[in-house]
C-alpha positions in Angstrom: 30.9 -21.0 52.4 30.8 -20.8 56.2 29.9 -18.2 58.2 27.4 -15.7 57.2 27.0 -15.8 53.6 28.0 -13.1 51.1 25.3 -11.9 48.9 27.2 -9.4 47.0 28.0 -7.5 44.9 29.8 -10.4 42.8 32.1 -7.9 39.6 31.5 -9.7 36.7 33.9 -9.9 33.7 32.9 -10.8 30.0 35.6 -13.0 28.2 34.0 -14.1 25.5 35.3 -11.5 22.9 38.9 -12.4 23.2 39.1 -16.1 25.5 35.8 -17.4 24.1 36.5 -16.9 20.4 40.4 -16.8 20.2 40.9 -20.5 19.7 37.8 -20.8 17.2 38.6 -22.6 14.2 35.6 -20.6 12.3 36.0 -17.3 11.1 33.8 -14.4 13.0 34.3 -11.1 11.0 34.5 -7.7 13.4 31.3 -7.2 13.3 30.2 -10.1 14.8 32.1 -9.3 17.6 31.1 -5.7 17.9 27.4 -7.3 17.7 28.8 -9.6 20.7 29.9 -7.1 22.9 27.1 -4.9 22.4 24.6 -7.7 23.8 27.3 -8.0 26.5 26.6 -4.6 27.2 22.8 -4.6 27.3 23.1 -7.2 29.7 24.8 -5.2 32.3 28.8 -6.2 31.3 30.4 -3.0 32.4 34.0 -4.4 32.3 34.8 -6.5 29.0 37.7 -8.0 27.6 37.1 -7.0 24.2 40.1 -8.7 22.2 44.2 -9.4 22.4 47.2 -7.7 20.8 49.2 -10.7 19.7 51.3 -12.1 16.7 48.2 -12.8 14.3 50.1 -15.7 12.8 49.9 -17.4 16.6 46.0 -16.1 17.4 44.5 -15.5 14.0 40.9 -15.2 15.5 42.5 -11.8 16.9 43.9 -10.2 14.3 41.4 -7.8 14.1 42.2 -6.3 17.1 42.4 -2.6 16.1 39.6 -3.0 13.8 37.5 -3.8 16.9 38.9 -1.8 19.1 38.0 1.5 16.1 34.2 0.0 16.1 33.5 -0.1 20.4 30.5 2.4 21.5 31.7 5.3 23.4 31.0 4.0 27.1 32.6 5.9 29.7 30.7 3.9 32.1 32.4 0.9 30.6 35.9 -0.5 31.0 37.4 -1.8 27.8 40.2 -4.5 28.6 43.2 -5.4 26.4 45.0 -8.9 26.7 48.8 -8.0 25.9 51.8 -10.9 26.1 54.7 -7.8 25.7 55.6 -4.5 25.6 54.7 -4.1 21.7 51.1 -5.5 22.7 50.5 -2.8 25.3 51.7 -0.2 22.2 49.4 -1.2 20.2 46.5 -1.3 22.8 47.4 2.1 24.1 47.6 3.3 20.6 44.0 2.6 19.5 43.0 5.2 22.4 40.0 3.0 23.3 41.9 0.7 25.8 41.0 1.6 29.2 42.9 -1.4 30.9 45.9 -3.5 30.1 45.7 -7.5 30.4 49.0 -8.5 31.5 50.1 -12.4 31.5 52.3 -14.0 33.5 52.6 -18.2 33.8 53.3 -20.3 36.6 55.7 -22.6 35.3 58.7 -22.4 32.6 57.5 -25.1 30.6 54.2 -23.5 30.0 55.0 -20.2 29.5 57.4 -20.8 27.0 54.9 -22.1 25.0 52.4 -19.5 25.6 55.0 -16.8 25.0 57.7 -17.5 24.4 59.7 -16.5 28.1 60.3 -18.5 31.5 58.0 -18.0 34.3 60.4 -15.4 35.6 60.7 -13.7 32.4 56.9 -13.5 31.8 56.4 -11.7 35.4 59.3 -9.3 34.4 57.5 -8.2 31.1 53.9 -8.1 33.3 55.6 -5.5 35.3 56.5 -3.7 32.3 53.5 -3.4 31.0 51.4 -2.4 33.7 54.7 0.5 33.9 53.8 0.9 30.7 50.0 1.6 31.1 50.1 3.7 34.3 52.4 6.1 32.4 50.0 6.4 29.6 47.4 7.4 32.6 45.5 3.4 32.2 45.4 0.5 34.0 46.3 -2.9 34.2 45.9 -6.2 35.6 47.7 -9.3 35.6 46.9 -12.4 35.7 48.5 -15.8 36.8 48.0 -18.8 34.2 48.1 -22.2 35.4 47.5 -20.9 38.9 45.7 -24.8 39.5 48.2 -26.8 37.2 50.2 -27.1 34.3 49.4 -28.9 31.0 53.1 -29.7 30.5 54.5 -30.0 34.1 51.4 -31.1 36.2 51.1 -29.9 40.1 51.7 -26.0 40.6 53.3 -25.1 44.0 50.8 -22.7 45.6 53.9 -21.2 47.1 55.1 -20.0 43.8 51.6 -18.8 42.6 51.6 -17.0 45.8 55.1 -15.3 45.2 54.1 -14.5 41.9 51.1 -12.4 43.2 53.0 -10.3 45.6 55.1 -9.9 43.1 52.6 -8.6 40.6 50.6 -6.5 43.2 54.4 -4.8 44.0 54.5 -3.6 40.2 51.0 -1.8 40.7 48.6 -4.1 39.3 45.2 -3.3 40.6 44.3 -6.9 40.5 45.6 -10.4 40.4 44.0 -13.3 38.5 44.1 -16.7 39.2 43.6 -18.3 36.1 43.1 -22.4 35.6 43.7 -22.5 32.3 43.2 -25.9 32.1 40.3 -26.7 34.3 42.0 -29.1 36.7 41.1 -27.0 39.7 38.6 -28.7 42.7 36.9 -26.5 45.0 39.4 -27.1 48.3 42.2 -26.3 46.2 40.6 -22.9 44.9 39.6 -22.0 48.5 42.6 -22.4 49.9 45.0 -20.7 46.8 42.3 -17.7 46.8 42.4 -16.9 50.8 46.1 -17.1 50.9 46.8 -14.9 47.8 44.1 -12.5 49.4 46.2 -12.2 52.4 49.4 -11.7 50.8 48.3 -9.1 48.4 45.3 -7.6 50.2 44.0 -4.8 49.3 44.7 -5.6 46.0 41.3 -7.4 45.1 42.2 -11.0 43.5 39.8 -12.3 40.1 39.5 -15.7 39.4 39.1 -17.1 35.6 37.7 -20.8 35.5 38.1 -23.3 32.7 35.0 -25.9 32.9 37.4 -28.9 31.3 36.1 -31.3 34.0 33.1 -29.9 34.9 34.1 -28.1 38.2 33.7 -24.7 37.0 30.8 -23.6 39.0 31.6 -25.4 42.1 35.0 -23.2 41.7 33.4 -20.1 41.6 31.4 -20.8 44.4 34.4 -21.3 46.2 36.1 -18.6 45.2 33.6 -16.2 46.7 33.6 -17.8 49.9 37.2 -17.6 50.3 37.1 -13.7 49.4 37.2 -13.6 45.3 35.0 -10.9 44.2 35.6 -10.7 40.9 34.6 -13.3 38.6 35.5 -13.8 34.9 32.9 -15.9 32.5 32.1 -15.7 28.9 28.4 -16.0 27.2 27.6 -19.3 26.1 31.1 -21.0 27.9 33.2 -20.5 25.2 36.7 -20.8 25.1 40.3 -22.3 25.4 44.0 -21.7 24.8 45.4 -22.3 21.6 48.8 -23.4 23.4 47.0 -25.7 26.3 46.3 -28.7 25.7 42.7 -30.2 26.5 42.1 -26.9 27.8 37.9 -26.6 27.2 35.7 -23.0 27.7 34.9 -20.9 30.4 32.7 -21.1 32.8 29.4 -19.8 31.1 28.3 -16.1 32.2 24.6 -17.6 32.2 25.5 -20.2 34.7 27.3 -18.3 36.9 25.2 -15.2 37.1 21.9 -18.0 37.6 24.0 -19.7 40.2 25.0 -16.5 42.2 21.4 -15.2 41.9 19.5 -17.5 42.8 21.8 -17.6 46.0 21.2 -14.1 46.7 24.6 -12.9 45.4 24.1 -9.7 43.1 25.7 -9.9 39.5 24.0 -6.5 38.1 23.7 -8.9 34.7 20.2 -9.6 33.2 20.3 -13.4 32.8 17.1 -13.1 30.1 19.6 -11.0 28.1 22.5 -12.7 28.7 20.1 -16.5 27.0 19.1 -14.4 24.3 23.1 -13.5 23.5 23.8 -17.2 24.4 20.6 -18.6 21.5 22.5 -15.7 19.2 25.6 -16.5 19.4 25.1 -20.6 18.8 23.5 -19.4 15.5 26.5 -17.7 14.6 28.4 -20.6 15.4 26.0 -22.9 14.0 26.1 -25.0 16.9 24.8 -25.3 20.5 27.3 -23.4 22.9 28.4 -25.3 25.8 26.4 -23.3 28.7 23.7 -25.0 30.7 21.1 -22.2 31.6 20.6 -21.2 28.1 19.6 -24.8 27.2 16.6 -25.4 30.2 13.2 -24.1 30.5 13.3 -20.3 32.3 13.2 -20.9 36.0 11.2 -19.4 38.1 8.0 -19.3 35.6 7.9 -17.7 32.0 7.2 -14.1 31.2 
């Protein structure tokens, strides 16, 4: 960062429900994920992506979606977010009534979105503009966010004038944010600095959100320079789960422990409780019978014990 430094506050998203367990080869039954987004919760997570609304057969860790959805605590402090691919996505999202914002998708390059969903890259921001239509007429909201913003599994370098483009494009259709998503975690810090100031300034006031993929271990470093370029909103998921079942080498998220212990300890306000969020972490990796990716929830408590 230069200049004086921002401490805050930094809106936190949870992923893990939907990102972090949708390319899972174990099975987790609804109620572990109800159990997951209510230690979400009692951390502080007042926005949460709680599943998707996509072909089962493609994402069969999300085929549960309604079932979820029917199970979520009544939290009108709490914004319940929906990832939808196409208009009969945002139908069924709107239709469980507990869906309080759309998750539009739209992809950066042809190759990659056709294999995410099935469109071109001009197609998929077409359909993200029907949805978010789609929501604001049902009286929600939605978002949109721009995969491969950093690169492309299939067709490498990503012009930033075409991620930019994109952006205006989606902010035009009403979105109340725009994510830059790098779905495959070949983002650096100078490249994230620079995409997220000039999308800011093209689409300003819409807010812009980042979404990291720690693939190559620059995860952090992104967020951190995310923020200084003017990101305020940050998605993570507990424990750094994640991936995309149509990118390839695409690892998990950044981890919400790291992040929130990185921005804290910088004097950047997350409203999470980190205590809470290594205690969901330690749960979760029993579920998964493994231990979870993040790097907080695996060192001594810093400063001092309780």
């Amino acid at each position: 960062m230069t200049g004086e430094m921002y401490t805050g506050p930094v809106e936190m998203v949870e992923v893990s429900p939907r990102d972090g367990l949708q390319n899972e080869r174990q099975e987790l039954s609804t109620e572990v994920k109800l159990a997951l987004i209510d230690r979400a919760l009692a951390a502080g997570v007042r926005r949460i992506e709680v599943t998707s609304f996509v072909n089962p057969r493609a994402v069969p860790q999300m085929a549960d979606a309604e079932a979820v959805c029917a199970g979520l605590p009544e939290r009108p402090d709490v914004t319940y977010i929906g990832l939808v691919m196409n208009l009969r996505g945002a139908e069924r999202a709107l239709a469980t009534g507990r869906i309080d914002q759309l998750g539009a998708v739209a992809v950066a390059t042809d190759r990659f979105a056709m294999a995410n969903q099935g469109q071109t890259s001009d197609g998929s921001v077409e359909v993200a503009g029907a949805i978010i239509a789609a929501a604001r007429a049902a009286g929600r909201s939605a978002q949109a966010t721009i995969a491969a913003s950093f690169g492309c599994p299939f067709e490498g370098e990503v012009a930033p004038a075409r991620v930019i483009a994109m952006a205006r494009a989606l902010a035009a259709a009403g979105a109340v944010e725009v994510g830059l998503a790098d779905t495959i975690g070949v983002a650096n810090p100078a490249h994230v600095g620079r995409l997220v100031a000039d999308v800011q300034a093209a689409i300003g006031p819409v807010p812009v959100r980042v979404h990291f993929h720690n693939t190559r271990g620059t995860g952090l470093a992104n967020v951190w320079a995310a923020i200084g370029a003017g990101a305020r909103i940050i998605d993570a998921a507990i424990g750094g789960l994640g991936g995309c079942p149509f990118a390839p080498g695409a690892a998990g998220n950044v981890s919400t422990e790291d992040v929130v212990y990185m921005l804290e300890r910088a004097g950047i306000t997350t409203c999470l409780d980190l205590d809470r969020l290594t205690e969901a972490n330690h749960w979760l990796g029993s579920v998964m019978k493994r231990d979870l990716p993040g790097m907080v929830a695996r060192a001594p408590r810093f400063p001092g014990q309780h």
